[in-house]
N, C-alpha and C positions, 0 to 999 in steps of 0.2 A: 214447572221448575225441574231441572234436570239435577242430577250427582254428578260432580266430574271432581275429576281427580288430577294434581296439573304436577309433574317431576320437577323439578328444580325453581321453584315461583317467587322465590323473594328478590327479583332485582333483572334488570335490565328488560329481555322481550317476554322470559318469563313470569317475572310481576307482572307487563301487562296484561298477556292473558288471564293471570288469574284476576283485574281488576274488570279487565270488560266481562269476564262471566259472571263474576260477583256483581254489576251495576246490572244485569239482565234479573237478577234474584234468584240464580240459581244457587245451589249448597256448597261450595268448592273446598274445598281440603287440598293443599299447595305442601312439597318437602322441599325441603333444606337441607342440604350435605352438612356446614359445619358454622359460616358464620353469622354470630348472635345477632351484631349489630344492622345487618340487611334482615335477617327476621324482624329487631323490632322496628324499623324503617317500613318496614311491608304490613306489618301488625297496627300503624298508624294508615297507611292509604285503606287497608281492607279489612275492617276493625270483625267483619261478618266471617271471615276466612278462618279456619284450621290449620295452622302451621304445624306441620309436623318433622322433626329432624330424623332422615333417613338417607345410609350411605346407600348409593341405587346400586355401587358395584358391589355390593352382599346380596344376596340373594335370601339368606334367612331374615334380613334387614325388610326385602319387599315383602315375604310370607308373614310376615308381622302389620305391616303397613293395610296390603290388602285384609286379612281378619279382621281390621278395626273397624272398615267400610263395610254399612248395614247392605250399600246398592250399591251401582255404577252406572251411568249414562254415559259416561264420555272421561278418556283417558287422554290426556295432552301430554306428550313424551318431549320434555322438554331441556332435562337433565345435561349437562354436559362440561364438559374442560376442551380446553382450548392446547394446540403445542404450536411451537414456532421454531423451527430446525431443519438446519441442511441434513439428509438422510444418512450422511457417515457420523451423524453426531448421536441420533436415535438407540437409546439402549433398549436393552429388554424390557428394564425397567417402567421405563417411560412407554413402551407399547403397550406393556398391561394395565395402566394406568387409566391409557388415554382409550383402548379396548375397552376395558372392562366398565367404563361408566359410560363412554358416550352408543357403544353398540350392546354389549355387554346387560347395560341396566335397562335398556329399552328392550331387550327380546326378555328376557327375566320378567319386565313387568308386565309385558302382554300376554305371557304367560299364566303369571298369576291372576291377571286381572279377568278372567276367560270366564271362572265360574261367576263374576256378577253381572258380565256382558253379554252372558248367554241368555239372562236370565228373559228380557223381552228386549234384546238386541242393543244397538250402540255403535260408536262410532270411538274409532283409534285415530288419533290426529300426532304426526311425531314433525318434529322441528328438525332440519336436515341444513345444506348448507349449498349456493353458488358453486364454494369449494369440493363438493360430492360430485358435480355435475362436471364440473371444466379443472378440474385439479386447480393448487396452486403453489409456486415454487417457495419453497421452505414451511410446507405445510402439507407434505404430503401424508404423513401419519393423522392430523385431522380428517384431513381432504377423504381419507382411505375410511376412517370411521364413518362417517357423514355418508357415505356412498355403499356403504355397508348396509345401514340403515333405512336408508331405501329400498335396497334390494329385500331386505325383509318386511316392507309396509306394502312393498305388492307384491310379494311372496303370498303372505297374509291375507291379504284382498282375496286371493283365488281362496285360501283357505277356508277363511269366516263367511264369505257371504252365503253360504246354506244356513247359517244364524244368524244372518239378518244382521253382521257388525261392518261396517264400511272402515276402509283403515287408507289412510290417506298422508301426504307430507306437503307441507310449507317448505320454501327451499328461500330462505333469505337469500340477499345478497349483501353490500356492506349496510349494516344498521347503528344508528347513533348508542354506541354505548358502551361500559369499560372494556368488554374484549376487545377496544381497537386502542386501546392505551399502548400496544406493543408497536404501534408503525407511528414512525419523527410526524412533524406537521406537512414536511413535503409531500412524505410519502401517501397523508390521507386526503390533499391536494390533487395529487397526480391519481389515486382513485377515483376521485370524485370528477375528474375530465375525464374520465371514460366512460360516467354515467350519463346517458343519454339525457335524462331529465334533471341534470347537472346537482345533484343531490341524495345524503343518506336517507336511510329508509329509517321511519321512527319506528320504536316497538313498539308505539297504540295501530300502525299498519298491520303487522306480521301479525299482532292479534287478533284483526278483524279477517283476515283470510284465515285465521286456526279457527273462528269460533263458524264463519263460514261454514268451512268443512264440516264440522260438527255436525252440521244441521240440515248435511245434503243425505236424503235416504236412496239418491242413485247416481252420487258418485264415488267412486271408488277404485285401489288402486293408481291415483293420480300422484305427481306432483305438479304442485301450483309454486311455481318460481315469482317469487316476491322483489325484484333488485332494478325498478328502476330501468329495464332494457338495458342492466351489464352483461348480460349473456347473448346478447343479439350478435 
């Protein structure tokens, strides 16, 4: 039975991850930024689970979070917000928003998470994006975050691996769930005939390649792109 710990878990790919590691018997402890109603939606599929509400872009918020956890086995970075904007529209505002929790709350929490991952090693697993890999048009401040993000999970890799922590990323591509409420029905049409296996990816996938990862003790450094052969 492992400890992990999963950033943003109540609802879409991030629920699933915390369900497939919770149906394995491990301890899992899942945060939540703000809303109730997907906690207790989430508190009904994973009744074993620790929901705990934490903003990732505080940082005193993670140094809180982390003291609570007695251990750590596995850190799933999965926290995130979404934007959807031609780049003359991008304020400040919105880039510290979209910084500070999707790149922001992931380097903060591998941070924090160090002293119980040192403790007899582990595994950092962060959820990235298609969009980090090939950009995408009215989304390039995601796109920028998401690619951001990677470059610090193999940054990291060279880092940790004298402690024995493998740090790794999942890199969806379109997956069945409300962040795609923002594109008409044509337009998730016209995605979907560019998917070579002519279909969304579900989140019980993206979660079987996170817990994957988990549980390789020599691989590291990678991303494993999850989408169906969109990027071919």
């Amino acid at each position: 039975m492992k400890r992990v710990l999963v950033t943003g878990g109540t609802r879409g790919i991030g629920l699933a991850i915390v369900k497939a590691f919770s149906e394995r018997g491990d301890l899992v402890t899942a945060t939540y930024s703000s809303d109730e109603s997907d906690r207790l939606y989430a508190e009904t599929l994973c009744p074993n689970v620790q929901f705990l509400k934490v903003d990732s872009a505080k940082e005193e918020e993670l140094i809180a979070l982390f003291a609570q956890l007695s251990s750590l086995d596995v850190l799933v970075l999965n926290a995130g917000v979404s934007s959807f904007a031609q780049i003359q529209d991008i304020s400040q505002a919105e880039y510290r928003r979209v910084m500070d929790v999707n790149f922001g709350g992931a380097l903060f929490a591998c941070k924090h998470a160090l002293k119980k991952l040192f403790v007899r090693g582990g595994s950092i697993v962060a959820v990235t994006s298609v969009w980090g890999e090939r950009g995408a048009s009215c989304e390039s401040l995601y796109a920028a975050s998401k690619a951001a993000v990677a470059a610090l999970i193999r940054s990291l890799a060279k880092e940790l691996a004298p402690a024995g922590v493998t740090c790794n990323c999942v890199s969806p591509g379109v997956v069945d769930t409300r962040m795609n409420a923002k594109f008409s029905e044509e337009e998730l049409e016209t995605l979907k005939g560019e998917i070579p296996l002519g279909r969304f990816a579900r989140p019980e996938e993206i979660a079987a390649a996170a817990v994957f990862l988990s549980e390789q003790p020599y691989i590291t450094g990678q991303v494993l792109t999850v989408d169906g052969g969109f990027t071919l």
